[in-house]
N, C-alpha and C positions, 0 to 999 in steps of 0.2 A: 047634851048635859049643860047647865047653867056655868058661863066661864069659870066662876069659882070652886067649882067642885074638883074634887081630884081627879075625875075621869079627864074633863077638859082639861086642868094642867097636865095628865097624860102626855096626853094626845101633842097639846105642844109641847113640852119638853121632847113629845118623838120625832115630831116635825123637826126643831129643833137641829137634833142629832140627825138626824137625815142630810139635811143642809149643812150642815156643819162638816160631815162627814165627805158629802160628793166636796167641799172645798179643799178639806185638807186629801183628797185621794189625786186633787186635780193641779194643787197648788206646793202641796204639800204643809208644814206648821210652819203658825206666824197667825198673824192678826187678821182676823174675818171681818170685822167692822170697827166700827169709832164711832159715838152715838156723843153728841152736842147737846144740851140740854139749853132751849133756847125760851123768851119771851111768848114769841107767834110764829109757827113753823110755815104758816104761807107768807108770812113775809122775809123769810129766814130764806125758801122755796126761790121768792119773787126775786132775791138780792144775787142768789145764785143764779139763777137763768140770765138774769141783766149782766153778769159778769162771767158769761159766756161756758158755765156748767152747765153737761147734759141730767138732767132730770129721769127719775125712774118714777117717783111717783109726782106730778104734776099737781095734785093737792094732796095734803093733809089725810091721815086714815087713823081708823082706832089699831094700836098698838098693845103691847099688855100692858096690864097694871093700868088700864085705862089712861095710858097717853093718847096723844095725839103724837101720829111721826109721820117721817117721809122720806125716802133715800136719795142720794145724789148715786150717780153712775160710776164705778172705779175708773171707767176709761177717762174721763175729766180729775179724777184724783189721784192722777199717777200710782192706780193700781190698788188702793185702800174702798171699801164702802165706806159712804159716810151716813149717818143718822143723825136727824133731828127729833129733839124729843119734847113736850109741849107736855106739863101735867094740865088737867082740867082740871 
C-alpha cells in the first residue's frame, strides 16, 4: 500500500503499539523516546559519536511524515531513546 493510504498508516500505528507495548510490558510507563528536531541528522549523528554516544542507526533513514531520523542508543543516554528528526 502507497505510505499514505490508511492501510499503511494501519499497519504503522500497529507496529507502533507493538513496540510500544513490549516497552511498557518490559519497563513498565514512562517515556519511550525524545525525538530532537535538528538542522542535519548526520551531523547531529557525527557530533554524537565524537562525543562518545553509542549509535543505533549510523546514518540517517526515512522516518514518517517523510523525515529523515536516526536513534542514539538508551545505554549512552542514561536509559531514554533519543531521536533526531530532519524534515526534507
Amino acid at each position: 500500500a502507497p505510505q499514505g493510504s490508511q492501510r499503511g498508516r494501519a499497519r504503522r500505528t500497529a507496529w507502533r503499539s507493538r513496540e510500544h507495548g513490549k516497552f511498557i510490558e518490559k519497563k513498565g510507563e514512562g517515556i519511550h523516546h525524545i525525538a530532537f528536531a535538528v538542522d542535519d541528522v548526520a551531523s547531529a549523528l557525527a557530533e554524537a559519536k565524537v562525543n562518545g554516544i553509542q549509535l543505533i542507526d549510523v546514518k540517517p533513514r526515512k522516518g514518517a511524515e517523510e523525515l529523515s531520523i536516526a536513534f542514539l542508543h538508551p545505554k549512552s543516554t542514561k536509559g531514554v531513546l533519543i531521536e533526531f528528526c530532519e524534515r526534507k
